[in-house]
VOGU-3710 file (C-alpha; in Angstrom, 3 decimals, decimal comma):
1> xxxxxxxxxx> 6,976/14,749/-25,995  3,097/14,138/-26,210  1,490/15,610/-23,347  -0,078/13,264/-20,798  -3,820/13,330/-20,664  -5,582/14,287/-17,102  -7,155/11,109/-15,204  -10,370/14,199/-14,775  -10,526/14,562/-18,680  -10,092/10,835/-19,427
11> xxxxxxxxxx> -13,046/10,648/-17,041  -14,772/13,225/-18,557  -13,881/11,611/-22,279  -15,355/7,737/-20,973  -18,427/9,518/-19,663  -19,008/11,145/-23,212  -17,983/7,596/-24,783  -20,856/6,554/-22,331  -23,681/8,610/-23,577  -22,891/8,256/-26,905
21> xxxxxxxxxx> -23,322/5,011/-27,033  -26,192/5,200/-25,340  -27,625/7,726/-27,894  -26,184/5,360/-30,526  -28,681/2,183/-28,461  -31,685/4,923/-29,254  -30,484/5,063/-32,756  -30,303/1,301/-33,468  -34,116/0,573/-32,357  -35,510/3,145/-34,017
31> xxxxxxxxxx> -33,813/1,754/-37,240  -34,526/-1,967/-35,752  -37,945/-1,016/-35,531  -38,244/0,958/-38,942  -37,118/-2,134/-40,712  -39,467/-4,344/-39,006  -42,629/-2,151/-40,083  -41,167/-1,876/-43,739  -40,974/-5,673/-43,374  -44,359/-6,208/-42,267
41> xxxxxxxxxx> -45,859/-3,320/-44,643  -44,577/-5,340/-47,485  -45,880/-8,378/-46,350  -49,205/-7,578/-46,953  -48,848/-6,094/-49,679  -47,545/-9,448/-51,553  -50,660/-10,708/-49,941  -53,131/-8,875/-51,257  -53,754/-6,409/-48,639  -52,713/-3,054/-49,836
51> xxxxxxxxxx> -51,688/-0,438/-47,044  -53,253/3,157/-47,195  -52,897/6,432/-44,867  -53,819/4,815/-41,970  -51,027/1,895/-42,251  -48,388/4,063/-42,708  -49,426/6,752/-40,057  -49,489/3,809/-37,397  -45,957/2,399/-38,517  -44,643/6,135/-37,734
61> xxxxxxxxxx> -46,375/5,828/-34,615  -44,727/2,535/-33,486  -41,597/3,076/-34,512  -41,727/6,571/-32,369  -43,131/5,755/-29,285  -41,462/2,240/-28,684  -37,995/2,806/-29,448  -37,680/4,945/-26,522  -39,920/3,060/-24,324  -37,684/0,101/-24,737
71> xxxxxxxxxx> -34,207/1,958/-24,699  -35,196/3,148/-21,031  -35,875/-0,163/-20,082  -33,031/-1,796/-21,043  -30,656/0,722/-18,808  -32,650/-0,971/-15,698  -30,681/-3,957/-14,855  -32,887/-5,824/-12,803  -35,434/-5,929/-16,083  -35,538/-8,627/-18,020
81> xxxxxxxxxx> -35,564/-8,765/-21,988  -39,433/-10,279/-21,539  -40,425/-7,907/-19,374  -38,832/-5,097/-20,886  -40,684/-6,352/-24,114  -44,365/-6,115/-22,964  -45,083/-2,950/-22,528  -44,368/-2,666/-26,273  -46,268/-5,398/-27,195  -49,350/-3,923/-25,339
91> xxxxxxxxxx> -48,222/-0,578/-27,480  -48,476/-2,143/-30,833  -51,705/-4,009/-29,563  -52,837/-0,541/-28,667  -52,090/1,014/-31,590  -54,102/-1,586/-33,721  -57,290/-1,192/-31,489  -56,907/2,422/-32,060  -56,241/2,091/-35,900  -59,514/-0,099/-35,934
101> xxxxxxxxxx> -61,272/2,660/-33,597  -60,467/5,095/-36,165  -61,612/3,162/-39,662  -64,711/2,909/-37,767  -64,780/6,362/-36,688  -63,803/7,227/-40,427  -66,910/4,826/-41,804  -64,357/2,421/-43,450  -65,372/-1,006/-43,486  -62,892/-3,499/-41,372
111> xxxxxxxxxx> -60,668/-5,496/-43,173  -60,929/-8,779/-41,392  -57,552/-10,214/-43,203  -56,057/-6,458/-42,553  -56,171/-6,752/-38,900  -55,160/-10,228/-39,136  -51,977/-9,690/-41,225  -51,019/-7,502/-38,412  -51,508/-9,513/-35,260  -49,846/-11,958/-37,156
121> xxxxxxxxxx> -46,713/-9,595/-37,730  -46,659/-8,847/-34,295  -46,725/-12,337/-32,630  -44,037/-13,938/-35,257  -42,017/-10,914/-36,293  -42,052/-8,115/-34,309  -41,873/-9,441/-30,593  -39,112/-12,428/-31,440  -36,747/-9,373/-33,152  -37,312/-7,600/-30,753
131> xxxxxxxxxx> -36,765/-9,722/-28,314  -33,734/-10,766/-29,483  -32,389/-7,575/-30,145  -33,487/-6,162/-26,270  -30,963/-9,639/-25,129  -28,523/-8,190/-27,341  -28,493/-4,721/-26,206  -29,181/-5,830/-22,590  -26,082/-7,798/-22,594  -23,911/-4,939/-24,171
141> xxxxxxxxxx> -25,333/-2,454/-21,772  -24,423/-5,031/-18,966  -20,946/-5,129/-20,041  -20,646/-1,145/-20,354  -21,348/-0,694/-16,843  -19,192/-3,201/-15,547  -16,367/-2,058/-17,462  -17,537/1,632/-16,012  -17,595/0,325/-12,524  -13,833/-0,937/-13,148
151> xxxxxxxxxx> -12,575/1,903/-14,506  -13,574/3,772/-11,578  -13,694/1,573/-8,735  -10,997/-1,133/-6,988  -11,610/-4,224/-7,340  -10,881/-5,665/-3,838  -12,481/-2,815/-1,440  -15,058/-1,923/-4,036  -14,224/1,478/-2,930  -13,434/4,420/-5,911
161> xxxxxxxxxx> -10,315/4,537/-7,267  -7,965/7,300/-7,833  -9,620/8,600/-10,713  -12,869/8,315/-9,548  -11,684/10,238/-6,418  -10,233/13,211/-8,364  -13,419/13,549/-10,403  -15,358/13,910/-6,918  -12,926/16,108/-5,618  -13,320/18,156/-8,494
171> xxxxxxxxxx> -17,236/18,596/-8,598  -16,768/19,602/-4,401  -14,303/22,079/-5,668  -16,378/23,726/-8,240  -19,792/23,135/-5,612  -17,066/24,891/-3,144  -16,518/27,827/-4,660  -19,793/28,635/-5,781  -20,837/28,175/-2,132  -17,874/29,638/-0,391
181> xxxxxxxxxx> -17,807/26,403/1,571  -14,192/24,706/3,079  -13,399/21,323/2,204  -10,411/18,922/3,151  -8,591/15,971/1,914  -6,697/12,982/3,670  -4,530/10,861/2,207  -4,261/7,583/4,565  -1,512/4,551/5,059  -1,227/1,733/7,367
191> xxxxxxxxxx> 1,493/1,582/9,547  3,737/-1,790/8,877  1,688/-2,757/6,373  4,457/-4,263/4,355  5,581/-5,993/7,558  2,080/-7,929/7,706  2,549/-8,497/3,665  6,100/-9,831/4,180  5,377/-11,953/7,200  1,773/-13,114/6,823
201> xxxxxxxxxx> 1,460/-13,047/2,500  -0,355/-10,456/0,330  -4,033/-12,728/0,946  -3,413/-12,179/4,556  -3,272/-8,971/3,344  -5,689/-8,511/1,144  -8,217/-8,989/4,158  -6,961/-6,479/6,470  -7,042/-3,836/3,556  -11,096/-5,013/3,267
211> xxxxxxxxxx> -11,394/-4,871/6,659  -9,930/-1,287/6,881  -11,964/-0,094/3,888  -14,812/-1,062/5,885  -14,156/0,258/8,713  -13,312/3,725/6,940  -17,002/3,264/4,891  -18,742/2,497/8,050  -18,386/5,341/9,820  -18,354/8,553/7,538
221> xxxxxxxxxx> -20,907/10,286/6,504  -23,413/10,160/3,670  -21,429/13,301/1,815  -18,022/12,272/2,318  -15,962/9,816/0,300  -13,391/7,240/0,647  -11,375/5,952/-1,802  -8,275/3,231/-2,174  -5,334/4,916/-3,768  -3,538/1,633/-4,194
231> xxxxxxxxxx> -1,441/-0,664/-1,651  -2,238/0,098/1,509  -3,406/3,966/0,938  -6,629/5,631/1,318  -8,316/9,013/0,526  -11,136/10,740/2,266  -12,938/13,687/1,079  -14,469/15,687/3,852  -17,005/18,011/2,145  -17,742/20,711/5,543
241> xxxxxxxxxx> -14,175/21,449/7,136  -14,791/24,950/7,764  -12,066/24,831/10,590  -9,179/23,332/10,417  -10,563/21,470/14,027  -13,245/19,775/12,145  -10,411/18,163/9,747  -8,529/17,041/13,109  -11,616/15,843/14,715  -11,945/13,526/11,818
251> xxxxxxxxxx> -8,190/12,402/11,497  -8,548/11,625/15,136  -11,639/9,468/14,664  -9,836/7,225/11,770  -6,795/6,685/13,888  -8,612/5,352/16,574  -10,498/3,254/14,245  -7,759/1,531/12,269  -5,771/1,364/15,558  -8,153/-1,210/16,740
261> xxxxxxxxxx> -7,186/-4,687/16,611  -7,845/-6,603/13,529  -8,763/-10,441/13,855  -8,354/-12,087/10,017  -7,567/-15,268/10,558  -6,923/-16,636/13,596  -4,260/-13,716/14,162  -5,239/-10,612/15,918  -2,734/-7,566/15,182  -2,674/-3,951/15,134
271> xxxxxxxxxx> -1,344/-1,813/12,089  -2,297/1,971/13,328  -2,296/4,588/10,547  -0,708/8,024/9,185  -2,608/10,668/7,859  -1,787/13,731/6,030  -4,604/16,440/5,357  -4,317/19,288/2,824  -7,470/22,355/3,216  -9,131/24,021/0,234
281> xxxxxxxxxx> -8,350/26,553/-1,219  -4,981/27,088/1,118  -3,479/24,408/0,385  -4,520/23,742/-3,126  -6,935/24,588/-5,419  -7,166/21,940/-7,887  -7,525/18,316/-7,020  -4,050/16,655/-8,016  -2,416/19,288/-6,022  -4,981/18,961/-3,065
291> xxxxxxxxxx> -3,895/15,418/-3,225  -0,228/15,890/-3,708  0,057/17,841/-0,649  -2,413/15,556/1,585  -0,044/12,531/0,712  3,585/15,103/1,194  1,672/16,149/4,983  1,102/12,380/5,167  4,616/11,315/4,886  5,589/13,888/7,067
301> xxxxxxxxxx> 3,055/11,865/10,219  5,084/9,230/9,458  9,002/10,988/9,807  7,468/11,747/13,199  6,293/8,583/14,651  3,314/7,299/12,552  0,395/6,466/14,281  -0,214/10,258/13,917  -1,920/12,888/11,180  -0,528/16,495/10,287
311> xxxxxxxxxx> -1,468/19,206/8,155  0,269/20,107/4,963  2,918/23,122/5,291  4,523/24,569/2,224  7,589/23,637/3,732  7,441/19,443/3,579  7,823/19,964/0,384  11,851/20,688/1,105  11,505/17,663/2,681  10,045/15,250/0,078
321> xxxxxxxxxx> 12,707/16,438/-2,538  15,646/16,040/-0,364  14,132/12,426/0,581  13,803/11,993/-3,208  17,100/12,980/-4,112  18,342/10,748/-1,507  16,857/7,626/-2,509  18,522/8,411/-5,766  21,792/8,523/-4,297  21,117/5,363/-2,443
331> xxxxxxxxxx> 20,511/3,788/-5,720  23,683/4,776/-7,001  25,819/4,964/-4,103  26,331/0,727/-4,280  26,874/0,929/-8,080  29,371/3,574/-7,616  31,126/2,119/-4,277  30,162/4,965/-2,146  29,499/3,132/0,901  32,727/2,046/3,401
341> xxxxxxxxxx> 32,852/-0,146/6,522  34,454/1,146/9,888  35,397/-1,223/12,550  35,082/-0,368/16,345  36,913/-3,202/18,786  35,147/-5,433/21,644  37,176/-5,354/24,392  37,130/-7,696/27,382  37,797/-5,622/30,232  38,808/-8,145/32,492
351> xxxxxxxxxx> 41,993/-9,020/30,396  41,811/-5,499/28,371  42,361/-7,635/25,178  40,507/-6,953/22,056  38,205/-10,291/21,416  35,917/-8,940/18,469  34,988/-5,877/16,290  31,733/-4,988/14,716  31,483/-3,531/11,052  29,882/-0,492/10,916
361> xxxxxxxxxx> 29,018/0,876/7,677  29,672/4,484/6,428  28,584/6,349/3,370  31,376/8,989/1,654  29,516/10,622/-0,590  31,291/12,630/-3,542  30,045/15,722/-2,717  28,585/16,444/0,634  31,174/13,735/2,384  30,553/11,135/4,880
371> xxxxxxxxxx> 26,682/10,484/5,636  25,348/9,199/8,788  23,867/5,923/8,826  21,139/7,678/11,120  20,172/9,825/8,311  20,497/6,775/5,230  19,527/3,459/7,346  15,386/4,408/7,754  15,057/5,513/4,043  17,011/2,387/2,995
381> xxxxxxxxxx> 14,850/-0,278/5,046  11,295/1,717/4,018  12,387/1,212/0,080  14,218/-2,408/0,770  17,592/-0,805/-0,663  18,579/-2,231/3,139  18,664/-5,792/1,405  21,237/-5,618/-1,199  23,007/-3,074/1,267  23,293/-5,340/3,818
391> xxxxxxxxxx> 24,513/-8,120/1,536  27,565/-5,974/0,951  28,365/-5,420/4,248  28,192/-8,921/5,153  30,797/-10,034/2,251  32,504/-6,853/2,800  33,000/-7,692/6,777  33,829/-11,320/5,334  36,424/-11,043/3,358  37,824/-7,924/5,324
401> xxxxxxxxxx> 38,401/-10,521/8,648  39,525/-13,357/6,632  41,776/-11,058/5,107  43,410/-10,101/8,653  43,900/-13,587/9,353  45,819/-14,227/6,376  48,000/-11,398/7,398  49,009/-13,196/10,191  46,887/-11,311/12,566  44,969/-13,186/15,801
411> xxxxxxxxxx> 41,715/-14,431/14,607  38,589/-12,848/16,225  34,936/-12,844/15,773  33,111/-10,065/13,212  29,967/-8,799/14,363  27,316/-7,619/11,419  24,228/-5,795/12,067  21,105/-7,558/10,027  18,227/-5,437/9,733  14,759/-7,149/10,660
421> xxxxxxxxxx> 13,735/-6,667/6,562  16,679/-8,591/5,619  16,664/-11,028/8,284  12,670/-12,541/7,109  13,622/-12,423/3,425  13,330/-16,384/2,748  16,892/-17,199/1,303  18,473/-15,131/4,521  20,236/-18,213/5,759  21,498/-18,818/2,232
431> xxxxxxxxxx> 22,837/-15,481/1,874  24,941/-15,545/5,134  26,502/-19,436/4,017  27,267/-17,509/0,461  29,211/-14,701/2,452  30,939/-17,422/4,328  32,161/-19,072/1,286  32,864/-16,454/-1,055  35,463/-15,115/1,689  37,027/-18,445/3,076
441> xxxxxxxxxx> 35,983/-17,123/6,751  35,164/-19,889/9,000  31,719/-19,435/10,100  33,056/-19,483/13,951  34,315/-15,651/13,610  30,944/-14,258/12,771  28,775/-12,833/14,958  25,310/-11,910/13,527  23,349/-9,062/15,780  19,941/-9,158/15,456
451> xxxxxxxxxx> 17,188/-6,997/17,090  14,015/-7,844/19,170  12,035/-6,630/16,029  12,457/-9,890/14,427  9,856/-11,588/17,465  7,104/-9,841/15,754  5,926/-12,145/13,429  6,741/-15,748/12,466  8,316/-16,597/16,012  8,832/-20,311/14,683
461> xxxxxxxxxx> 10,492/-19,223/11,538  12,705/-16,839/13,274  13,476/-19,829/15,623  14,247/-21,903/12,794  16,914/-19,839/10,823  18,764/-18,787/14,206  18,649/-22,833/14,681  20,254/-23,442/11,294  22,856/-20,634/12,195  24,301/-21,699/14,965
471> xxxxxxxxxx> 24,350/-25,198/13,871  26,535/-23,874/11,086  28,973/-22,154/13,942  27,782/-18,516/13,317  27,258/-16,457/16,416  24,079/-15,117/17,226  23,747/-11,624/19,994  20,629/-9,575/20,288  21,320/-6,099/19,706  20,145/-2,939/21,931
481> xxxxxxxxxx> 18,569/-5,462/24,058  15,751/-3,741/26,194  14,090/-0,925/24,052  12,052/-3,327/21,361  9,641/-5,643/21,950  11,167/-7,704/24,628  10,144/-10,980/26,427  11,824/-13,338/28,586  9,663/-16,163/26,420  11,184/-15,230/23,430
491> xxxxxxxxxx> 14,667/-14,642/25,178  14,261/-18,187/26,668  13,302/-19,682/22,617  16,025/-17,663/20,423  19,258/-20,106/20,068  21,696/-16,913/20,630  24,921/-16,411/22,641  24,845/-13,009/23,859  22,949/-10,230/24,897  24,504/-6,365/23,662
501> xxxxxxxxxx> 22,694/-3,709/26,396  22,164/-0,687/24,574  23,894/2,135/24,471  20,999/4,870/25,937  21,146/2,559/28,970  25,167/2,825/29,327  25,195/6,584/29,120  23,060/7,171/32,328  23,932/4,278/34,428  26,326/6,213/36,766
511> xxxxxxxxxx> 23,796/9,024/37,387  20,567/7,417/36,571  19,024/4,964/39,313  16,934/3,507/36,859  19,356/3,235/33,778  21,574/1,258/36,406  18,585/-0,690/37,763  18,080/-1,642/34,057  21,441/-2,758/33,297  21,954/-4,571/36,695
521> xxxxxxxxxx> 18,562/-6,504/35,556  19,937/-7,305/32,497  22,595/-8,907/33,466  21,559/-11,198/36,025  18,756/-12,271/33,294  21,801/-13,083/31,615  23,873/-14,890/33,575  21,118/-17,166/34,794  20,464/-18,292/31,232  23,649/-18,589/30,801
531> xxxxxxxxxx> 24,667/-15,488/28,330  27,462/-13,215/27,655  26,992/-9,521/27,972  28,259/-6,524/26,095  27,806/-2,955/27,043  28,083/-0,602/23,983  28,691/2,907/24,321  30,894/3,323/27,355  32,958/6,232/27,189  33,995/7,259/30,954
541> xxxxxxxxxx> 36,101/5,758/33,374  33,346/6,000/35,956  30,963/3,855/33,725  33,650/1,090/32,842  33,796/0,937/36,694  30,735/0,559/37,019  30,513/-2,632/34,773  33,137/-4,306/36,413  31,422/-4,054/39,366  28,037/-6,434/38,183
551> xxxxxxxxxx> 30,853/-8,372/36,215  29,874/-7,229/32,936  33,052/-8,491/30,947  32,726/-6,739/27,404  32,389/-3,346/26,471  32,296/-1,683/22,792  32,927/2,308/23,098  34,845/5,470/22,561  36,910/4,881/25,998  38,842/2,271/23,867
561> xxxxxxxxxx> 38,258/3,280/20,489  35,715/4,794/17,747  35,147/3,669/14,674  38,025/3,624/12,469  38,537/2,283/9,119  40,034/-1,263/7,981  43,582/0,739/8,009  43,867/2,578/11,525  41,732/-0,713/12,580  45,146/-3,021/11,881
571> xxxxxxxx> 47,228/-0,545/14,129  44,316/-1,108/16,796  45,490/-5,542/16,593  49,123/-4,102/16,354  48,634/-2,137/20,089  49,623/-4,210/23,371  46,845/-4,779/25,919  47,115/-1,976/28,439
//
């Protein structure tokens, strides 16, 4: 296998391209301007003016002095071909006063059609070549440092790229160790970025990225640097960390800076940020690994809450390759028909008769057994595996209930969990009426639970698809209702049938004044707007009582049953109500 080349030495490798052809610029005048005084030398020869010493000595003069003068002016790129072209003009004008000077000097008579050969050259020959051939060069110089300025910089922020970055990080590292000086790097990313994306489009965007990379150039100092990685991540190169405080101090400052509101558009929203911060030399000594670790330390802020920065640890980097090698197994686990779905009953207490189930989905891997969807649900929403995932389980749950029915079996409603990433994807609706179809089930025994999550962006479109759902006869419930982003506006808007109060609620309510308070609240929300309640999680006698009392009329829990596969779930229709 060919080894991959460095982005440092491909830098180095287009900055030697660079001044070679810059030495090759110095190169073409000279010979530009050679050929021009061989041109003009033989000119007056054919007309009768021969050339002697002094001729030839200015030519070597001219071609000497103004090829350089007009190389350096061309790098400038705020001067013009014209301008660029008169201080050689006023050269060659010089140098035929002074060749005139010296015949004098010399006691040679002047040579009236001499010195007017010359001028002559000058004005028709030499200035329009040369001014052709400055445009020329101007133009390719032009294009040399644009395509420079690409190669190392992003073309939205305008901030450094990647490479450009690694090459900085380098020069502090070798300025570092000459000094003995302490440096750090931070690898940045907005929190819900992709939500924004998703939600608002990439030009929506676009503008909060600028915005941020603002922000981020506004306030650091003249010696640090900022760079955009790509997406929605940023570097920062702090040059004097000599502490590890002085890193923090900083991490702290950019947090509270991109955790300010952003108003693009009309919309004002907050994204927050993670950051992960690697030290030289602990932590690396090089700048790929200085970065590596910075972005490992990064994703670790993120595991524990985002909004947050930590330090790199050898450590996290047991983490990233388990969360590697998990994603992996994602990947194959639907291929391979890894994944299972358990189903745990709804149970109307009043009657103690089983009235719906929800599908709960399992993963049995090969080797280390069955997975918990605590551990596999997170990674599969952040890399949108959660979308053809949770098309599965919504045929899966499909066909499993319709199923049931054709075996004779009392028909009752299926409730399916839809993440908030597959609820906004634009053919959601579709999806769900494909389900439908593919499995015969009449769309009156399903039960879609959705999460307060969804409210965050694109209320109306939200509105619209729950509309469109339970105008085809599909049940809508909001799960774990109370710990998102709840509002009695929204609650008032959504078309849905029933509100599920989570389960961290349930667990306390007996010994918890304000767990009970919470609940009790709930559900007289609920039965003025006319809702049905269920209360997942109950697992004592003392909390079912407790529900009965405020006339909560479903539970879901381990005091009736677990979760039990499509088998034991069929003896579960087969048991008399108690």
């Amino acid at each position: 296998m060919a080894k991959k080349r460095s982005p440092v030495g491909s830098g180095l490798l287009r900055e030697w391209r660079h001044k070679l052809y810059r030495h090759a610029a110095l190169l073409h005048l000279w010979c530009v301007m050679a050929g021009v005084e061989i041109v003009l030398l033989s000119l007056k020869q054919l007309l009768g003016v021969p050339n002697d010493s002094f001729d030839f000595m200015k030519s070597v003069l001219i071609v000497l002095l103004v090829a350089p003068i007009l190389n350096a002016s061309v790098r400038k790129n705020s001067v013009k071909p014209i301008r660029a072209l008169a201080p050689a003009v006023v050269i060659m004008a010089f140098a035929e006063i002074a060749e005139l000077a010296v015949r004098y000097a010399s006691w040679q008579t002047a040579n009236l059609m001499r010195t007017t050969a010359d001028l002559a050259g000058l004005a028709l020959l030499t200035a329009p070549i040369l001014y052709f051939v400055l445009t020329d060069m101007r133009n390719r110089e032009f294009t040399v440092r644009q395509l420079t300025h690409l190669a190392y910089h992003d073309m939205l922020t305008g901030l450094p790229n990647r490479q450009k970055f690694q090459q900085t990080v380098g020069m502090s590292i070798r300025k570092a160790k000459l000094s003995g000086r302490k440096l750090s790097v931070m690898f940045i990313d907005l929190d819900r970025f992709k939500n924004v994306n998703d939600t608002f489009g990439h030009a929506f965007g676009d503008l909060l990225l600028t915005e941020a990379a603002e922000r981020l150039k506004s306030w650091l100092q003249a010696d640090d640097s900022v760079s955009r990685q790509g997406g929605d991540e940023f570097t920062v190169l702090i040059k004097d960390t000599s502490q590890p405080q002085d890193a923090e101090k900083v991490a702290q400052k950019i947090i509270h800076l991109l955790s300010q509101p952003f108003a693009i558009d009309g919309h004002e929203l907050r994204v927050g940020c993670s950051i992960g911060i690697a030290m030289y030399p602990q932590d690396g000594e090089d700048p790929i690994t200085l970065m590596k670790n910075a972005d490992t330390a990064m994703y670790r802020a993120k595991e524990l809450g985002k909004n947050g920065y930590q330090f790199y640890k050898a450590e996290m980097n047991d983490t990233v390759i388990q969360k590697l090698v998990m994603e992996e197994w994602l990947n194959k686990a639907l291929e391979q028909e890894e994944f299972v779905l358990y189903y745990q009953p709804q149970v109307d207490i009043f009657t103690t008769r089983m009235n719906g189930m929800e599908a709960l989905i399992r993963w049995n891997h090969p080797r280390l057994g069955f997975i918990s969807p605590g551990e596999f649900i997170p990674l599969a929403e952040e890399t949108g595996l959660i979308i053809p995932i949770g098309q599965w389980v919504l045929r899966t749950a499909c066909k499993q209930n319709k199923a049931w029915q054709l075996a004779g079996f009392p028909p009752l409603k299926m409730a399916v969990n839809i993440s908030p990433i597959q609820f906004h994807q634009h053919d959601f609706v579709q999806v769900v009426l494909d389900a439908l179809q593919e499995s015969g089930l009449e769309p009156r025994y399903l039960e879609l639970e959705i999460t307060e999550g969804i409210a965050m962006y694109h209320v109306d479109q939200v509105i619209q698809k729950l509309q469109t759902l339970r105008e085809l006869g599909v049940h809508i419930s909001m799960d774990d209702f109370g710990t998102g982003y709840s509002s009695l506006n929204y609650l008032k808007k959504f078309p849905i049938d029933k509100l599920k109060i989570a389960q961290q609620f349930v667990r306390d309510i007996t010994v918890d004044p304000d767990d009970a308070a919470i609940v009790q609240a709930i559900m007289a929300m609920a039965l003025s707007l006319k809702l049905n309640v269920i209360a997942e999680g109950v697992e004592t006698e003392e909390q079912l009582s407790f529900l009965l009392d405020i006339k909560c009329r479903e539970i879901q829990g381990y005091i009736y049953s677990k979760p039990v596969p499509a088998n034991e779930f069929t003896d579960l229709m087969l048991r008399p109500p108690a």
